[in-house]
RODO-2510 file (C-alpha; in nm, 4 decimals, decimal comma):
residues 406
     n   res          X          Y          Z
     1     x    -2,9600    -0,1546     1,3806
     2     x    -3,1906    -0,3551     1,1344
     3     x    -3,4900    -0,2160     1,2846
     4     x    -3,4047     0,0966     1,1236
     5     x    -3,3025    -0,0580     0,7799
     6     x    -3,4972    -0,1352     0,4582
     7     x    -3,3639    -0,3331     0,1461
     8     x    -3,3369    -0,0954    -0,1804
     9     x    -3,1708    -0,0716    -0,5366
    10     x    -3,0199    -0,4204    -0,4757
    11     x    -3,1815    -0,6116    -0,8259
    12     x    -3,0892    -0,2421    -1,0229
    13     x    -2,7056    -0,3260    -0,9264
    14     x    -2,7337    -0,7042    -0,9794
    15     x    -2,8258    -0,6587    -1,3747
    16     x    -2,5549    -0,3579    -1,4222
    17     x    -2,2854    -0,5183    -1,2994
    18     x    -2,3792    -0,8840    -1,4995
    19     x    -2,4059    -0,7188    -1,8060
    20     x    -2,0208    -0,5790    -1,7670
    21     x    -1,9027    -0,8960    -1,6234
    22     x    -1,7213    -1,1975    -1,7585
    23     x    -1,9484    -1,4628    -1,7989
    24     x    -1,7811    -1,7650    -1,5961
    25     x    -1,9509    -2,0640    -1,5202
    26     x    -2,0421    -2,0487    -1,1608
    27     x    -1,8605    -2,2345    -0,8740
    28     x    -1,9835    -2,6302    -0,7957
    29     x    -1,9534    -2,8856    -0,5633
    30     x    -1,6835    -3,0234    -0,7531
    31     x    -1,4638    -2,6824    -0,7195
    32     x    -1,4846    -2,7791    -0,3135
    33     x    -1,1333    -2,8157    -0,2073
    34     x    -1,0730    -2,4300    -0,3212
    35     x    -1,4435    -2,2972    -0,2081
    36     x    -1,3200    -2,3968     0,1410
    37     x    -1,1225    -2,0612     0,1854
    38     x    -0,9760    -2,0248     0,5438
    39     x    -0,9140    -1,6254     0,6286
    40     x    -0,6310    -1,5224     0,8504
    41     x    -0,6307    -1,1078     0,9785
    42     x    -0,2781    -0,9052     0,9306
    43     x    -0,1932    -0,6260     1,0703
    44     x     0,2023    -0,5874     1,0155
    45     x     0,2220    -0,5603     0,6638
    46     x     0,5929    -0,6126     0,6492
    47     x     0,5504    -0,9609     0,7731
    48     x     0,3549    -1,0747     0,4769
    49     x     0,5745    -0,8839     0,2014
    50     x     0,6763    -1,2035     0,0484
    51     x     0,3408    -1,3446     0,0042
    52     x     0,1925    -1,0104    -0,1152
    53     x     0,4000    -0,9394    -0,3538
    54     x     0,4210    -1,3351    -0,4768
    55     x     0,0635    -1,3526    -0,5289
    56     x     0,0304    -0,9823    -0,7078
    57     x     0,1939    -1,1653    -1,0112
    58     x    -0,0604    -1,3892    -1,0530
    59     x    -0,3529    -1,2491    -0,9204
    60     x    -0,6444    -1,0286    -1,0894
    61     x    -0,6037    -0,6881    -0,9825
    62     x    -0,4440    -0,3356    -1,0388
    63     x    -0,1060    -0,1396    -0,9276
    64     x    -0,3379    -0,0041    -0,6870
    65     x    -0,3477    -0,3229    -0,4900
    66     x    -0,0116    -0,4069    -0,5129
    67     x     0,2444    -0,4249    -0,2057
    68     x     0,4840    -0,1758    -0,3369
    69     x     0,2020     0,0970    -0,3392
    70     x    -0,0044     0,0539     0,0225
    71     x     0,3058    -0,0292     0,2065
    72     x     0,4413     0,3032     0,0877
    73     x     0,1200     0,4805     0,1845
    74     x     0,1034     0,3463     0,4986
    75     x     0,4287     0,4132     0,5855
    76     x     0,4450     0,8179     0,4860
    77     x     0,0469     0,8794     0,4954
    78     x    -0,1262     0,6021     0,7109
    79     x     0,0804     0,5716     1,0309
    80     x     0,0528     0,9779     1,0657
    81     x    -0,3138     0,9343     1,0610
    82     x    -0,3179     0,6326     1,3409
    83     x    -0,4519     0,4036     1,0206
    84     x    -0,4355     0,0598     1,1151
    85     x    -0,3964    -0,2244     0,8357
    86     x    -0,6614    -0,4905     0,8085
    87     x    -0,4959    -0,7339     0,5489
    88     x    -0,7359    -1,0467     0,5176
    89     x    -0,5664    -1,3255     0,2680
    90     x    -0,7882    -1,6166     0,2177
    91     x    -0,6445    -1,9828     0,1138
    92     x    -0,7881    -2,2705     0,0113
    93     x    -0,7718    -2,6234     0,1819
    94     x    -0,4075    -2,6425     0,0003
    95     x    -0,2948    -2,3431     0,1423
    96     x    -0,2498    -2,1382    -0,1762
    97     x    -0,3972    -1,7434    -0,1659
    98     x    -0,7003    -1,7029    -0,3250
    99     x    -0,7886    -1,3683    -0,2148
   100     x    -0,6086    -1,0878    -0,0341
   101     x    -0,8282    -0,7728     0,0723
   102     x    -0,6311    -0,4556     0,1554
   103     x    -0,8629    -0,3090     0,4130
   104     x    -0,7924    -0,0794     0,6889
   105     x    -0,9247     0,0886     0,9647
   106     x    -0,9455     0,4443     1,0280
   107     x    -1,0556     0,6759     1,3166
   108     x    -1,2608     0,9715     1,2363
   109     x    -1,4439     1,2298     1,4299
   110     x    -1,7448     1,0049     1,5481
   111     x    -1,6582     0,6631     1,4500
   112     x    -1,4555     0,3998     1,3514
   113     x    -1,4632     0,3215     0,9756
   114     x    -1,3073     0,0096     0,7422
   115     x    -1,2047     0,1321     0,4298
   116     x    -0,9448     0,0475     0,1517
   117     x    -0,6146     0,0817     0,2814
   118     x    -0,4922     0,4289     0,0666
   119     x    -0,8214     0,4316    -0,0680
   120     x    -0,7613     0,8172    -0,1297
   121     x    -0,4471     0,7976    -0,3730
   122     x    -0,6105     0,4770    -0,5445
   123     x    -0,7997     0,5115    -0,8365
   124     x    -0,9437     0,1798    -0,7765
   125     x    -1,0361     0,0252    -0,4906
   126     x    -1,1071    -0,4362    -0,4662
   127     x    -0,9448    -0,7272    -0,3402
   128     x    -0,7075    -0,9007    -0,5364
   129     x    -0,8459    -1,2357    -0,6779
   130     x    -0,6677    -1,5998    -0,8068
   131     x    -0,7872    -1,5251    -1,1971
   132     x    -1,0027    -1,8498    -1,1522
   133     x    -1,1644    -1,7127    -0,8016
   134     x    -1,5420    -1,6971    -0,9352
   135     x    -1,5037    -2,0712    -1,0555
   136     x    -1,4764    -2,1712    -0,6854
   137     x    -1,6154    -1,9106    -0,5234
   138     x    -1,9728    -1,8270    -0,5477
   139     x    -2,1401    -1,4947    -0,4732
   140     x    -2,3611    -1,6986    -0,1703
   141     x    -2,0079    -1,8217    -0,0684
   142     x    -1,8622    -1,5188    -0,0958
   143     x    -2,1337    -1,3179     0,1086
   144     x    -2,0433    -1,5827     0,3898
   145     x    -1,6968    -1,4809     0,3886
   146     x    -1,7622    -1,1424     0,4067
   147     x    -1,9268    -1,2016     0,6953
   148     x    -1,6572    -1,4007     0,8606
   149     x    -1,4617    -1,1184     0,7469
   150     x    -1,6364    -0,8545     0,9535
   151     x    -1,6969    -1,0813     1,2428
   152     x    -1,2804    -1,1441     1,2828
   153     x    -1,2239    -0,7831     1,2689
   154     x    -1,4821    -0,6797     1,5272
   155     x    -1,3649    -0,9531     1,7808
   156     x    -0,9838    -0,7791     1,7466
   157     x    -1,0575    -0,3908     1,9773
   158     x    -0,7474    -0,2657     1,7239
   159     x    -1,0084    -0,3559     1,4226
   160     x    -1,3457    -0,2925     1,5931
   161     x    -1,5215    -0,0396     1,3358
   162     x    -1,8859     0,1428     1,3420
   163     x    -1,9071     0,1701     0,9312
   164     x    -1,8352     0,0567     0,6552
   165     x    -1,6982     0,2580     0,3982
   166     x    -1,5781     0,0870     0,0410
   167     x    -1,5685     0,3366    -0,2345
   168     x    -1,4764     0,3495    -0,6190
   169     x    -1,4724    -0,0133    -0,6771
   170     x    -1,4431    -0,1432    -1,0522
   171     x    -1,7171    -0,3403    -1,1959
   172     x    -1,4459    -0,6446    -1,2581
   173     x    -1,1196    -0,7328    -1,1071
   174     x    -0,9411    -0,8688    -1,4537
   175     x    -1,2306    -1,0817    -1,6455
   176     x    -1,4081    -1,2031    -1,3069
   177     x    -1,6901    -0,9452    -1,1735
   178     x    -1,5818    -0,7945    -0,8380
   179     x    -1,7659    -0,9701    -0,5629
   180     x    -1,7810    -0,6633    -0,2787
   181     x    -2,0663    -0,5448    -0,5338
   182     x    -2,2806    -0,8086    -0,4724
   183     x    -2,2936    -0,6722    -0,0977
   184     x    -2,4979    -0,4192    -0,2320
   185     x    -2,3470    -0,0471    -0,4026
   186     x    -2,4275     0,2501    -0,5848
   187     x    -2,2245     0,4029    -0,8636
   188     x    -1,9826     0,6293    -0,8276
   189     x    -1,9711     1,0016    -0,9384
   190     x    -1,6624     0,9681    -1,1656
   191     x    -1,5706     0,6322    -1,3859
   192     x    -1,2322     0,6118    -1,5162
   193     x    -1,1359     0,5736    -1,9077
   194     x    -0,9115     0,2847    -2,0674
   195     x    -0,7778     0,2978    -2,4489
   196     x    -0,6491    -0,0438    -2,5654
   197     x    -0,3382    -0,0434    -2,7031
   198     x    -0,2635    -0,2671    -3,0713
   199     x    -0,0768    -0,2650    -3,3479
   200     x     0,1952     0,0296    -3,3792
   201     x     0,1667     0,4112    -3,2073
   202     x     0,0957     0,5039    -3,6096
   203     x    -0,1732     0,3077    -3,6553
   204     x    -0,3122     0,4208    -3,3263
   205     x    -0,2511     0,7480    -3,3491
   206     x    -0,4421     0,7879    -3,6844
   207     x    -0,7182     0,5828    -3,5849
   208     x    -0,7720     0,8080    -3,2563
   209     x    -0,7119     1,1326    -3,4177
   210     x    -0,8486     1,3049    -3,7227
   211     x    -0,6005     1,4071    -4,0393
   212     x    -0,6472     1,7594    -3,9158
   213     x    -0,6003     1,6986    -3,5598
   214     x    -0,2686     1,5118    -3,6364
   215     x    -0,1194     1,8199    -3,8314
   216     x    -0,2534     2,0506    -3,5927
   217     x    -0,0374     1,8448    -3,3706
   218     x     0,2883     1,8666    -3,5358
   219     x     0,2780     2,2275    -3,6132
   220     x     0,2644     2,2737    -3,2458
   221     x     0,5451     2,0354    -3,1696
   222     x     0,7261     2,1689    -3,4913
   223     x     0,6962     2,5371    -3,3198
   224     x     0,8714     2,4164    -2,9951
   225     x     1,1180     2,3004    -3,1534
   226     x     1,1766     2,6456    -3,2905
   227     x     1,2832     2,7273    -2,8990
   228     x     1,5328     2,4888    -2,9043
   229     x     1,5937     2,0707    -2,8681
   230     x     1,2686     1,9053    -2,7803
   231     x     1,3371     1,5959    -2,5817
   232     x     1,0441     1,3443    -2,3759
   233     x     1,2893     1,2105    -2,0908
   234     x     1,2046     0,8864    -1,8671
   235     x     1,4182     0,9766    -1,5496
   236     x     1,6383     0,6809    -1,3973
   237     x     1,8200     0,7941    -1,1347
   238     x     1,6863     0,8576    -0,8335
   239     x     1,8221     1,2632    -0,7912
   240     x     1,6577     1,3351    -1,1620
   241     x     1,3214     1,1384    -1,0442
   242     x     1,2988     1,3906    -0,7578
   243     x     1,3962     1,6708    -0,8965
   244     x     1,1541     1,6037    -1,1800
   245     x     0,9119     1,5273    -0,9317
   246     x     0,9449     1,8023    -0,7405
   247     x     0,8656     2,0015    -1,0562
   248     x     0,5684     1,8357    -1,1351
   249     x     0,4311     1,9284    -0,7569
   250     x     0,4953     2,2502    -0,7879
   251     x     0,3608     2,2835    -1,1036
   252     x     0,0270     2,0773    -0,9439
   253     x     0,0350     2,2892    -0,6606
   254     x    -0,0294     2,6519    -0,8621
   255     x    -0,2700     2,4437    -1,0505
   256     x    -0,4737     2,3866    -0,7459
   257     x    -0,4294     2,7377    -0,6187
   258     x    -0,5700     2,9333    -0,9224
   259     x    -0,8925     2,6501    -0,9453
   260     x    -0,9479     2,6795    -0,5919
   261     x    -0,9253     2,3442    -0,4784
   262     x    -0,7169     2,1585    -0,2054
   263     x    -0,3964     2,0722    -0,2525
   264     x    -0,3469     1,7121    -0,2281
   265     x     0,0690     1,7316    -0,1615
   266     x     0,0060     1,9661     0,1281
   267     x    -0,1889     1,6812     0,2839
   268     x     0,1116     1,5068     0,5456
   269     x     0,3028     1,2447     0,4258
   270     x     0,1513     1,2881     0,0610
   271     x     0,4912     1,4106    -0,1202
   272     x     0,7195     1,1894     0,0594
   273     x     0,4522     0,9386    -0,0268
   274     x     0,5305     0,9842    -0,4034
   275     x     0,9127     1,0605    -0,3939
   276     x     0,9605     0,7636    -0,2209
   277     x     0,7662     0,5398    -0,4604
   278     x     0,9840     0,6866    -0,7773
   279     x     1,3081     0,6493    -0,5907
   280     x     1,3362     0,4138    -0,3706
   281     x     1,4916     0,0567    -0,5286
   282     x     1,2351    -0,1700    -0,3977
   283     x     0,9352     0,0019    -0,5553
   284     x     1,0210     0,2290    -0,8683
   285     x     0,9970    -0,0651    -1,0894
   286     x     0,6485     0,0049    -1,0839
   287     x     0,6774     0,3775    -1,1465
   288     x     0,7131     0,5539    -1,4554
   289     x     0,8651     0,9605    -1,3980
   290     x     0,9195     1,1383    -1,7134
   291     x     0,9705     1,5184    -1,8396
   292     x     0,9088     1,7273    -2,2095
   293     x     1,2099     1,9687    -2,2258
   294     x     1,2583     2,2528    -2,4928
   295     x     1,6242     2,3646    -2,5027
   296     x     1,6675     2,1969    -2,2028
   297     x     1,4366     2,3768    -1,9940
   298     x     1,1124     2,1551    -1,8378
   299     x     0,7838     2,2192    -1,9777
   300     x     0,5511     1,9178    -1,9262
   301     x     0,5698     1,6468    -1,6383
   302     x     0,4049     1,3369    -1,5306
   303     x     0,3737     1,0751    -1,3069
   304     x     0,3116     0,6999    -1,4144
   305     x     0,2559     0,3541    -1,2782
   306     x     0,3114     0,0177    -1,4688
   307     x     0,1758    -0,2946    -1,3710
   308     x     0,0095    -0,6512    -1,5446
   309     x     0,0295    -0,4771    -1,8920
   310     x    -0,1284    -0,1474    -1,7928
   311     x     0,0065     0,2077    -1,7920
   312     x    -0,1355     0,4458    -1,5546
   313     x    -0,1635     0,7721    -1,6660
   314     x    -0,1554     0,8994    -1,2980
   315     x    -0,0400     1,2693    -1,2482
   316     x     0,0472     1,5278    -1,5401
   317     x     0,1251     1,9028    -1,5387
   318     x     0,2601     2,1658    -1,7308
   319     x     0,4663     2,5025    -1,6475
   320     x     0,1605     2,7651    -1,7165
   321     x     0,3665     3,0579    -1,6634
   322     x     0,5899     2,9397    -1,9983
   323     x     0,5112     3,0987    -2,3051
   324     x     0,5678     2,8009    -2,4961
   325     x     0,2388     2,6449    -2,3109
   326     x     0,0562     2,7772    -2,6342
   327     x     0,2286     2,4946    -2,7939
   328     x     0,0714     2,2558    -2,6009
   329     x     0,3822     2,0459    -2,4455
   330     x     0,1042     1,8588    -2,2413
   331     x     0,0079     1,7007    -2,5384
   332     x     0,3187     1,6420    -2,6856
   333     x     0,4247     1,4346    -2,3541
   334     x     0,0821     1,2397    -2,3626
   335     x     0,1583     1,1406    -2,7091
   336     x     0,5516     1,0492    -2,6111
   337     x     0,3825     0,8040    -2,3184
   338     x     0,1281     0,6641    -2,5434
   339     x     0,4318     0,5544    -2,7954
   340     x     0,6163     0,4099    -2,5134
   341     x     0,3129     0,2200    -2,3888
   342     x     0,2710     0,0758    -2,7232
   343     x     0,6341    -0,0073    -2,8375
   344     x     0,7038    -0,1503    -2,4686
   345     x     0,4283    -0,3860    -2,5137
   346     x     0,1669    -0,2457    -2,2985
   347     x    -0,2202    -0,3454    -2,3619
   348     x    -0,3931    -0,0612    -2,2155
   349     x    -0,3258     0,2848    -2,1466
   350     x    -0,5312     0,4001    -1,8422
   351     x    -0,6325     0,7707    -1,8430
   352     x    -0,7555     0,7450    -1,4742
   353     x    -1,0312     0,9074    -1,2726
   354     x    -1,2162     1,2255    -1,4515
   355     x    -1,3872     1,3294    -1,7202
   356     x    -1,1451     1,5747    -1,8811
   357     x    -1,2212     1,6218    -2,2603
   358     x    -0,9235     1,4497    -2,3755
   359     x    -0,9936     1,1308    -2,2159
   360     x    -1,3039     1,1032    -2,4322
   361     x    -1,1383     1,1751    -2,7209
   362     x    -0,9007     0,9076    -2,7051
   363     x    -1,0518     0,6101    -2,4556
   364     x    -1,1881     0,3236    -2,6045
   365     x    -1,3754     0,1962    -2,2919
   366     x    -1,4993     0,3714    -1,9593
   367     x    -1,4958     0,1688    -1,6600
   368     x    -1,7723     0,2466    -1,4239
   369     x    -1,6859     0,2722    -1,0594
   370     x    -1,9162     0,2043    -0,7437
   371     x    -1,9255     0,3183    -0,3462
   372     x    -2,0740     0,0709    -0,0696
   373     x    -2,1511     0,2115     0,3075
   374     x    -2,2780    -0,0317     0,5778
   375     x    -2,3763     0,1182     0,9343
   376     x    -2,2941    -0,1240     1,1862
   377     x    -2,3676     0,0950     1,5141
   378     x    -2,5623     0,4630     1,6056
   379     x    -2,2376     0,5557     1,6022
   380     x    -2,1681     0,5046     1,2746
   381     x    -2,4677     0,5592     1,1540
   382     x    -2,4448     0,9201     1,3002
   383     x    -2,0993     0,9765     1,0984
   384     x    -2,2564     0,8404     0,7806
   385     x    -2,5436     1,1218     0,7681
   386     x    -2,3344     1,3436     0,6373
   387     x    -2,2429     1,1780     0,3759
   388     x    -2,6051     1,0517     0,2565
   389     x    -2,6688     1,3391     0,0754
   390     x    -2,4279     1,2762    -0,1781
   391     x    -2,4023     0,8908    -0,1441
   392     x    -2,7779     0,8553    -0,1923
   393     x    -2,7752     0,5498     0,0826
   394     x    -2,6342     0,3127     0,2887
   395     x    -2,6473    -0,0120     0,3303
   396     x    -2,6669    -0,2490     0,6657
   397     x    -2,3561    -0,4365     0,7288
   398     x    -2,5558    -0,7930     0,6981
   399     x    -2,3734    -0,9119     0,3504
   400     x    -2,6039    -0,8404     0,0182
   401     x    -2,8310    -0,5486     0,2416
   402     x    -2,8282    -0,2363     0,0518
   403     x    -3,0405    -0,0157     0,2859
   404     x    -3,1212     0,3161     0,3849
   405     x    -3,2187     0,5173     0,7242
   406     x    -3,6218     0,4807     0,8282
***
């Protein structure tokens, strides 16, 4: 395959992603004992729950990343689609995790391709690093691993893959730049918007929002409550999660018919993927399900994630076939989340994936996402094709080789 490779964009990438990154001083010969990272291959997930979810509390990443959310995935969404989990942890020469990468491998029409495990319902995609991993770890180190990395998986025939597909990746994993962008990537079409959360939801909310815009506001929440009690709920039992739930897919679901676009919860496993989540005991910690009633009838919905002083802002809908919509209960729930964010002691409020107007009104901060493809056979490099159009490139899967097709 490298005869029909050339090296591209690969300096471009370098200086974007330094001047987002944390400056940290660069890994030495005296950081050896943890640079000596050993890598071991998983495959049961359930066997390394402890561990997972042990080193999620103290590792650099997001909710996306953490055990509660891929196991779930893979249990109602992955194992329908034959997906099978690559988990690689690496330790150092004590035995403690420095890295875990969720990756996976998934069958497609012509090939073979390692991916994110639930890639598709994360917003972001990267390993999850010790906070002091780019101390120890150098990017030359790092591109070495990688490379062990791929070699373990193609030596297994359950992990053999023909690309390499890595998309909407962050530009840092907590303060530490991510290191799968040093393998070489291209940005993403959509970046994601964060609003930092400090001081109280007053000062906040007058900062973000104009005098007018904040009256405008509570005439329109004044008006609902013309129609009756206005309540913002955050459902705790499991039957009211569902039921809310259950709403809020619905509600999604019309959404997506009117625009035109595919419906996400009609994919299998997708909304026993998310009921599950909010109800079972062993993950809803990490899940935030909450409701706008006027009068005691649902208007506004949404779906939340919590996790390492973050709330996702995840899913959100609103009945459009209510006459009270014209009093914008959408809004009124957004602003009911924000408060909670900020008087549970949250530091950021993430507004997610998109470029919906109201995210630029009120983020502080967009995080810029990037893809990374590597052809490893014909085979692969066949499937890729059709994807070069938008992608722009590929990249060989020799570590740091951002190429594309002679």
């Amino acid at each position: 395959m490298e005869q029909l490779t050339r090296t591209m964009f690969e300096a471009p990438l370098a200086e974007e992603v330094e001047e987002g990154a944390s400056k940290r001083t660069p890994a030495h010969s005296g950081h050896a004992g943890r640079a000596d990272i050993r890598l071991s291959v998983h495959e049961d997930i359930g066997a390394i729950e402890h561990e997972w979810r042990e080193f999620q509390q103290r590792a650099d990443g997001t909710v996306f990343q953490t055990y509660e959310w891929l196991s779930t995935w893979q249990r109602h969404v992955g194992a329908r689609r034959g997906v099978q989990p690559a988990i690689v942890i690496g330790r150092d020469g004590r035995g403690e995790i420095m890295m875990l990468l969720p990756l996976a491998v998934e069958r497609g029409k012509l090939a073979r391709q390692l991916t994110w495990l639930g890639s598709e319902l994360c917003d972001y995609n990267a390993p999850l690093l010790v906070p002091d991993f780019s101390l120890h770890v150098s990017l030359a180190r790092f591109e070495l691993l990688w490379a062990e990395v791929l070699q373990r998986l193609r030596g297994n025939p359950r992990l053999a893959f023909d690309l390499i597909h890595l998309d909407q990746m962050p530009t840092t994993i907590g303060e530490q730049r991510n290191p799968i962008l040093h393998l070489g990537a291209i940005s993403h079409p959509n970046c994601a918007y964060m609003l930092s959360l400090d001081g109280s939801w007053d000062q906040l909310y007058a900062k973000k929002r104009s005098s007018s815009t904040r009256r405008h506001d509570r005439t329109k929440r004044n008006r609902l409550t013309q129609h009756g009690a206005v309540s913002s709920i955050r459902l705790e039992e499991p039957a009211a999660i569902a039921s809310t739930l259950e709403i809020l897919m619905e509600q999604k679901e019309r959404w997506f018919a009117e625009m035109g676009v595919g419906n996400m919860f009609a994919n299998p496993g997708c909304r026993e993927f998310f009921l599950d989540i909010a109800t079972n005991p062993q993950t809803r910690h990490v899940t935030h399900v909450s409701r706008l009633d006027a009068a005691g009838v649902p208007l506004a919905t949404s779906f939340g994630l919590m996790f390492g002083g973050r709330f996702y802002y995840v899913l959100a809908s609103y009945d459009r076939r209510n006459d009270l919509v014209k009093h914008a209960p959408g809004i009124a729930l957004l602003h009911d989340l924000m408060r909670y964010a900020v008087e549970h002691g949250f530091r950021q409020f993430d507004l997610s994936v998109g470029s919906e107007r109201y995210k630029h009104e009120w983020c502080d901060s967009e995080v810029q996402l990037f893809d990374h493809m590597s052809v490893v056979t014909m085979r692969g490099l066949l499937a890729a094709m059709p994807m070069m159009a938008t992608f722009g490139s590929v990249s060989h899967c020799g570590p740091g080789r951002p190429i594309t097709p002679s």
